[in-house]
C-alpha positions in Angstrom: -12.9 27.1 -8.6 -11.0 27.1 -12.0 -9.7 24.1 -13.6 -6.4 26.3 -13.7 -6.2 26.2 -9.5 -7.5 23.3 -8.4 -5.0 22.1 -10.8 -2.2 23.8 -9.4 -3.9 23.1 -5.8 -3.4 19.0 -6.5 -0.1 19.4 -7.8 0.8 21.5 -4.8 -0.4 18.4 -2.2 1.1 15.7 -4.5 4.8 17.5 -4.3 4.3 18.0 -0.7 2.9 14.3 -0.1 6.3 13.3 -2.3 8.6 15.6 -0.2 6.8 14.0 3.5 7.0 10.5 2.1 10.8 10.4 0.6 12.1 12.3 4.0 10.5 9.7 6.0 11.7 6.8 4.0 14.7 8.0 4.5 15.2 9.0 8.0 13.3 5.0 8.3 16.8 3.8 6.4 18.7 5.2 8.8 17.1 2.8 11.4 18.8 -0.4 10.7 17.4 -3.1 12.6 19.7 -5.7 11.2 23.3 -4.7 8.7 23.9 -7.4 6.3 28.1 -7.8 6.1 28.4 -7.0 2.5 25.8 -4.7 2.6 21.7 -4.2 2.6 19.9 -4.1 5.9 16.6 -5.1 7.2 15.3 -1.6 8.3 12.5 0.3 10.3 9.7 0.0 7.1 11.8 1.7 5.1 10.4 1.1 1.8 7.1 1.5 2.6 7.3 5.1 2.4 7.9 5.3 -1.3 5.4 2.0 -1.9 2.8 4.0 -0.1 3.5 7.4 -2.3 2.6 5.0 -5.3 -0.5 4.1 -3.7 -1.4 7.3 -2.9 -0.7 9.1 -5.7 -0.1 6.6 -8.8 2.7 5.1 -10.3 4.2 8.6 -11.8 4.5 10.0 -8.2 5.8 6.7 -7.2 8.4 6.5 -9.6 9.7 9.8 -9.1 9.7 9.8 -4.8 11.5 6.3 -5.5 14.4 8.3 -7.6 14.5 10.8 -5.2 14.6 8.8 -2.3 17.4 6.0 -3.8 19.4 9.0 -4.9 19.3 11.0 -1.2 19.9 7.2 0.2 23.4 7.7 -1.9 24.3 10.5 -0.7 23.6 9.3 3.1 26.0 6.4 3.0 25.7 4.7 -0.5 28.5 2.4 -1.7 29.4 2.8 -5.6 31.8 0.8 -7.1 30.6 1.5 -10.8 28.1 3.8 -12.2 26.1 1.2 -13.7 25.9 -0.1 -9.9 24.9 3.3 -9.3 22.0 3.5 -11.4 21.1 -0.6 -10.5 21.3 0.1 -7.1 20.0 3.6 -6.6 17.6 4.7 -9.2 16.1 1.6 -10.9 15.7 -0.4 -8.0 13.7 2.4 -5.5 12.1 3.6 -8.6 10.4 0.3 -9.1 9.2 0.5 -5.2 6.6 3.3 -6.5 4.8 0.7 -9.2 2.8 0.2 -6.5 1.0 2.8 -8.1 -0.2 0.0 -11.2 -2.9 -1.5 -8.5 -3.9 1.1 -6.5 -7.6 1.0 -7.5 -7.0 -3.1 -6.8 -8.9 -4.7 -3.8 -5.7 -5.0 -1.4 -3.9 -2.9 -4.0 -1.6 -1.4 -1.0 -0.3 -5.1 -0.1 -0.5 -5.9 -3.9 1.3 -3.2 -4.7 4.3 -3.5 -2.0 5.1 -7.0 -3.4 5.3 -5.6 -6.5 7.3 -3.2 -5.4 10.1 -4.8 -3.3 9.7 -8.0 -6.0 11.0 -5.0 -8.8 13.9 -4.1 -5.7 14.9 -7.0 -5.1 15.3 -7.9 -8.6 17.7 -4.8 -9.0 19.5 -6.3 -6.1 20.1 -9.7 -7.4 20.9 -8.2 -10.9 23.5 -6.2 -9.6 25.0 -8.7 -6.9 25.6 -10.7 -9.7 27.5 -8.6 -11.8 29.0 -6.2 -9.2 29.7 -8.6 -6.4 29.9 -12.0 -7.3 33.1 -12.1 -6.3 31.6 -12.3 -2.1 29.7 -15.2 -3.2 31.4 -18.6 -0.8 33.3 -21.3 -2.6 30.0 -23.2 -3.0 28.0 -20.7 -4.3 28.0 -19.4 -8.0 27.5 -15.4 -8.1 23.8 -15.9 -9.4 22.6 -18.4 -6.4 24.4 -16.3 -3.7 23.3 -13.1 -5.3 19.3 -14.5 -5.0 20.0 -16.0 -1.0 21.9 -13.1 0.2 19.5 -10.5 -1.1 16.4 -12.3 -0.4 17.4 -12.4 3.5 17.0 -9.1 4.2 14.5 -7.8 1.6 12.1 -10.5 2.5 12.4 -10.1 6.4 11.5 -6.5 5.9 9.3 -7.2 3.4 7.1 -9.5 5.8 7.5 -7.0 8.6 6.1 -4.5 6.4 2.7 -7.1 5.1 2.0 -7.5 8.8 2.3 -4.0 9.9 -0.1 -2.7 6.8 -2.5 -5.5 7.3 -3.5 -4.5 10.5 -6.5 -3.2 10.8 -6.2 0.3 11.9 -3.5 0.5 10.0 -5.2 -0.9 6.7 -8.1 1.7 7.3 -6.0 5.0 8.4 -3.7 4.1 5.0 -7.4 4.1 3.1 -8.7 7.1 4.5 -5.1 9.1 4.0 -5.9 8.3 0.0 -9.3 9.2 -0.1 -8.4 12.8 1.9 -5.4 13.8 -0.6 -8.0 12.6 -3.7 -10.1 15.3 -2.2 
């Protein structure tokens, strides 16, 4: 086979692998589990989707299902109050879900790789809660202390749902074996 096709043949299962994983990360935000009052919500694995293109597929791949996937997740119920919020909120922070791709070759790199993932989120989150809503923080709170509590309840609930779940066994193995069948 020709360098030329198999090419083409790789690039053809990676944009399909992309396409699969962002639609299911997405229809997995729509399952909200728990809504936080000022917004975020602990949801059915919902990041695990993009973390898991990373892994699968590298960091490039990652990075570009996490665009898609924050920018769709705009468009199916976003809040914007500012366009830098926009581009906090919706491209930076799911973009940095897919450096999960920088350990993929890593022993654990899958769990490696989601922490690094959601840590990169959550950082976006706290960044812009400070900035762009501060003003929810409680008299006893300054924007920066609320922004790192609020945010870190629901990101790290789902977050340690998601460590469990892809540390089970089965689970660990069939996430293994779907890597080594799309590096075929």
């Amino acid at each position: 086979m020709s360098n030329s096709v198999k090419g083409s043949r790789n690039y053809t299962k990676a944009l399909t692998t992309t396409a699969l994983m962002v639609a299911l990360g997405l229809i997995l935000s729509q399952i909200k589990l728990f809504q936080m009052p000022q917004g975020g919500s602990v949801t059915l694995f919902s990041m695990l989707p993009i973390v898991l293109l990373g892994y699968l597929l590298g960091t490039r791949w990652g990075v570009l299902g996490g665009v898609i996937h924050g920018l769709l997740d705009l468009m199916f119920g976003g809040f914007v109050i500012h366009p830098a919020q926009l581009v906090i909120d919706y491209i930076f922070a799911f973009a940095l879900l897919g450096l999960s791709g920088l350990v993929r070759n890593k022993k654990h790199g899958l769990t490696i790789g989601y922490i690094i993932g959601i840590t990169g989120r959550y950082a976006m989150a706290v960044l812009s809660g400070v900035i762009f809503f501060g003003s929810y923080a409680p008299a006893n709170f300054n924007a920066l202390t609320w922004s790192l509590w609020y945010n870190l309840t629901y990101i790290a609930t789902e977050g340690i749902l998601t460590i469990i779940l892809i540390n089970i066994p089965p689970i660990k193995n069939m996430f293994a074996h779907l890597r080594r069948t799309l590096e075929n």
